[in-house]
N, C-alpha and C positions, 0 to 999 in steps of 0.2 A: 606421511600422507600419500600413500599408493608408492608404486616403486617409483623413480624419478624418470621425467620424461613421458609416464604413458600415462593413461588415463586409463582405470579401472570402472566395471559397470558392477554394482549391486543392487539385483532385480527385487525386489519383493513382494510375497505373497498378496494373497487379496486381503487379509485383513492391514498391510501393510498399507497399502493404497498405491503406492508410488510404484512409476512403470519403471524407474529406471534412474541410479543415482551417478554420477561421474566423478572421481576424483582426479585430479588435473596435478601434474608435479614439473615442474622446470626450475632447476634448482641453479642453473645459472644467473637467471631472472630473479630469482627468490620467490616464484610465482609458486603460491598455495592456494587452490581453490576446488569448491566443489561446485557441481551443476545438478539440481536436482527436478527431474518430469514429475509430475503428480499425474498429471493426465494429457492423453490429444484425443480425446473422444470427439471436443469438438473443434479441431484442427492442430496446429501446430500451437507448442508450449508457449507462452508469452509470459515473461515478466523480467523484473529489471537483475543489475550484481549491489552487491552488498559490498563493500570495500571497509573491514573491521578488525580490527584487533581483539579476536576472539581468546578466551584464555585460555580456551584450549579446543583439540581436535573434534571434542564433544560436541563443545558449546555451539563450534559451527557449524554441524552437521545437525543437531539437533533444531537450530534456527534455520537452515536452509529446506529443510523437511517441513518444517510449520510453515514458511513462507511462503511455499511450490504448493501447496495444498491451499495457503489461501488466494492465491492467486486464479486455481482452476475454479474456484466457487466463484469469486469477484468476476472474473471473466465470465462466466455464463450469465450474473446475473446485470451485466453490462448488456447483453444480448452481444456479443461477440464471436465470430466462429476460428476461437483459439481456446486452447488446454490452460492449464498450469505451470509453469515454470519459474525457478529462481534457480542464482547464482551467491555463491560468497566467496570470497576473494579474503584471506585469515591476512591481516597484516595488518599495519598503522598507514592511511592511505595517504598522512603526514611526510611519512621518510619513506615508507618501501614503493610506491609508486613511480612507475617508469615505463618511457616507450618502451622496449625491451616485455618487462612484465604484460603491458598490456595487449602487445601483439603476440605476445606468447599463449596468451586467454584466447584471445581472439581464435589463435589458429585451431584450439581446444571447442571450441564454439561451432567453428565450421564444420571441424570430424564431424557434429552431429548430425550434420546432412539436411538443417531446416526443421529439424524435432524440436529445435528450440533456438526462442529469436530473444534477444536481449538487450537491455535499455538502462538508463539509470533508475540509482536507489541512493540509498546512506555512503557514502565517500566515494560516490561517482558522479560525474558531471557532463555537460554534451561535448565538451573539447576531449573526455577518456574516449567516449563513443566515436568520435575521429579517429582514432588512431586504431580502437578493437577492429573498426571498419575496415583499415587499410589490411587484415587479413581475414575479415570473415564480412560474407553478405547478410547476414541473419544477425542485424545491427537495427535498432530504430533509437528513437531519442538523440539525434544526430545533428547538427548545427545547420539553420539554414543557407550556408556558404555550401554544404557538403549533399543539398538536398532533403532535410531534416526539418521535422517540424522546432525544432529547438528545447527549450525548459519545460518538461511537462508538468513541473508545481504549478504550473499557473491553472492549466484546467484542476490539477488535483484540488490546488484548495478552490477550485470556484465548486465543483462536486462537493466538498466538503459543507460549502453555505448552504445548498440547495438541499443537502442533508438536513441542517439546522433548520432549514425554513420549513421542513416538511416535518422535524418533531415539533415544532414552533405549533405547525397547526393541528397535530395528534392532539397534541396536551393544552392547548391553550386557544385553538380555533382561528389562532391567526398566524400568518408566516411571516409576520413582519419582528423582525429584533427592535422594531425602537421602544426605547426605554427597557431593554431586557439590556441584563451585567452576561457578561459572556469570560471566563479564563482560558486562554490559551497555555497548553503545558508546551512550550520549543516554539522558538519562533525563528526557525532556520527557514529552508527553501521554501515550503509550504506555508507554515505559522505566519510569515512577515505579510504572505496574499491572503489569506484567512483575516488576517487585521482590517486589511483593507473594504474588503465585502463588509464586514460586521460594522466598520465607520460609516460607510457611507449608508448603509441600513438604518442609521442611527443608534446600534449596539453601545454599550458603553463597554470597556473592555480592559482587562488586567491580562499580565501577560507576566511569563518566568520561564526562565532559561538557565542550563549551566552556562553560557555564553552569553558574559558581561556585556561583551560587546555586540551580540543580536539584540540582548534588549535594549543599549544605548542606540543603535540603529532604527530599531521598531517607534522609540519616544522620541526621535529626536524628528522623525518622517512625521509623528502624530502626538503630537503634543497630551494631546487629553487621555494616553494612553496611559493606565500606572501598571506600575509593576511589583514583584514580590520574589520572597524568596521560593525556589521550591518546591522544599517541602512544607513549604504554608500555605502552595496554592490551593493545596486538594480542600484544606480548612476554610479557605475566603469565603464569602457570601458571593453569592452568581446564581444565575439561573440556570447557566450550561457550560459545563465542562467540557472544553476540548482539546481532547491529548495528542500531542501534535507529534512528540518524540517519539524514540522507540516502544517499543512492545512492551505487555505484561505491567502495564500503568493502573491496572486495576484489579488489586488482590485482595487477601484479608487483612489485610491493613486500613488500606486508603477506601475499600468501599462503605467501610460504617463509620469513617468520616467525615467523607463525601456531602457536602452540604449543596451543590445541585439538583435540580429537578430534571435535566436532562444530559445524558453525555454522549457528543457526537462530536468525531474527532480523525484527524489525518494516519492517525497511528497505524501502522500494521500489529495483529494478536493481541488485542487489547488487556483481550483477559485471561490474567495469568495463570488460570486452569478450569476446565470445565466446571460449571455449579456458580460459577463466579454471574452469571448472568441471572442465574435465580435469587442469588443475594439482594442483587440490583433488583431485582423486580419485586421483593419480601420488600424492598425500603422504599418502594413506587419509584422508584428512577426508572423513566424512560430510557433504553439504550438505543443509537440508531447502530446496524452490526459496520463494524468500523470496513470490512470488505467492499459493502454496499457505497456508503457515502465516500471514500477514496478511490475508485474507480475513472476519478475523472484522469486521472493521469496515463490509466493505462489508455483509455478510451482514444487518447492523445495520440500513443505512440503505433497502437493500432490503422490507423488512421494514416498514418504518416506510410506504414507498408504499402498500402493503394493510390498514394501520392496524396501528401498533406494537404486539405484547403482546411482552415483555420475556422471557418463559420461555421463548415460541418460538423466537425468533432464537437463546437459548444452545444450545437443542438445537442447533439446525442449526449453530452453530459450534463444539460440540459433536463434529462429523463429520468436521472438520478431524484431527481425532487419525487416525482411520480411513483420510482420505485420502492424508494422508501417509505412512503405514504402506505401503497400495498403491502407490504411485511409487515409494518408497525396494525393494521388494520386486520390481516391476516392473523397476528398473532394475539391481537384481544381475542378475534370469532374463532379461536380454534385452542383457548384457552392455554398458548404456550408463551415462551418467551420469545422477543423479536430475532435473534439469534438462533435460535428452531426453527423459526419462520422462515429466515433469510435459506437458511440451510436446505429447507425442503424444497423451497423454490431454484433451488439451486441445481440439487441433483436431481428432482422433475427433466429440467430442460437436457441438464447432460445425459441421461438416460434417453428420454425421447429422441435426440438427435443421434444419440450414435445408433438406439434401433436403426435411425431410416440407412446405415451405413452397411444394413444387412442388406439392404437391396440390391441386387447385384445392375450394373449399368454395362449397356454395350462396350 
């Protein structure tokens, strides 16, 4: 992965999208990681590292490139003034995790000079963000001992409900889940806060996990919660689907049969190739675009660069309700899918904003 020790830039054309990709090598640490910009059109890069045991140097470059792309669209339609950015870190964050590795990222982080800030994801947590911190500035998701707003699941899945609440009322005229069956697919960092909103909503709620032991944790917190295997969730009877784990939860497999009416979910890349949203809407499944309603998290760490107050960022993740409400409404009156929708509102804004960047200032 690059030569060891340096960190390699591969630029890509315009149909490529991406300004600019990093590969990171420090073979003392066992540190393997790419850094990849999508965009700062509308300021510096933002999003979290990815800490995975990829199976190979494809796999993670391939996902780091999907993820820095959907970040830059998630962030604009946050109303945010940050770009796109991810991180992935190829390893088991089980055994190869290490101060050592993580300060060695860190220092990988900082070369970039503020082009890109970074926060947790999948096998990172705010005590890793401690330590990337102790050598780079361009760190959020930070513990608040260290001046950090701390876990950002927790706005993430409260974005996530206000997501639900707002297909709730597309499709159904009310935003309320009681007496609506809701499935959670992962009920790790996110999934377990997702439970929670949908309980006290009145949601009734099934939940599955590879990890026995999140879902013994989620039922034993919530009694009336059941659970299942898997690969039986996609089959259960619900009203809404929400895919909470990794990416690409929605192919030609699981979409025809899909027995929800609506699927809104914490997942990043929902869907695991283009066309896959017009399936979804051939079968009347409402999709809300999984960019959109997960934003609560970045909105969090955002937030936390200008110095965290805690009330503010819920308002503003708070709006997440609203703006899914317009995409989903957007894309009936303009006869596309909500994912066209989300998409055009997207690059609208980041277009718009970096014209005004032509302006030249004293």
């Amino acid at each position: 992965m690059g030569v060891p020790g340096v960190s390699s830039n591969r630029v890509f054309g315009a149909n490529g999208g991406h300004e600019q990709v990093v590969f990171c090598s420090d073979p003392a640490s066992g540190l393997r990681a790419i850094i990849a910009i999508y965009s700062t059109a509308l300021g510096p890069a933002l999003g979290g590292t990815r800490f995975y045991p990829y199976a190979s140097e494809d796999e993670a470059l391939h996902d780091v490139l999907e993820l820095s792309r959907g970040m830059a669209y998630k962030n604009a339609l946050a109303g945010l003034d940050h770009g796109g950015g991810k991180a992935v870190i190829w390893g088991d964050p089980a055994t190869d995790k290490s101060e050592p590795l993580l300060r060695a990222y860190g220092r990988f982080v900082q070369s970039l000079g503020g082009r890109y800030y970074t926060a947790c994801d999948v096998g990172t947590y705010v005590a890793d963000m401690d330590v990337v911190a102790r050598e780079c500035r361009y760190v959020t998701g930070r513990s608040a001992e260290h001046g950090g707003a701390g876990d950002s699941s927790v706005l993430t899945a409260y974005g996530v409900f206000q997501g639900i609440r707002a297909a709730a009322t597309h499709r159904w005229g009310s935003g309320s889940l009681a007496g609506r069956r809701v499935g959670i697919s992962g009920v790790g960092k996110v999934g377990k806060h997702l439970v929670e909103h949908l309980i006290a909503d009145g949601a009734s709620v099934v939940v599955a996990d590879v990890s026995e032991a999140a879902v013994a944790a989620v039922r034993h917190a919530h009694p009336s919660v059941e659970s299942t295997a898997p690969d039986d969730l996609i089959t259960a009877a619900m009203d809404v689907y929400a895919p909470c784990a990794l990416g690409a939860a929605l192919d030609d497999d699981t979409v025809p049969a899909l027995a929800a009416e609506i699927v809104c979910g914490a997942a990043n890349n929902q869907l695991a190739h283009p066309g896959i949203d017009k399936v979804l809407a051939d079968r009347g499944i409402l999709y809300a675009p999984d960019y959109v309603v997960n934003s609560g998290g970045v909105i969090q760490v955002a937030d936390e660069i200008e110095g965290f107050v805690f009330e503010r960022a819920k308002k503003r993740a708070s709006g997440i309700y609203a703006t899914t409400l317009e995409i989903l409404q957007l894309a009936d009156a303009d006869g596309v899918t909500p994912a066209e929708a989300a998409d055009r509102l997207a690059e609208r804004r980041m277009a718009d904003v970096s014209r005004l960047r032509t302006i030249l200032l004293p």
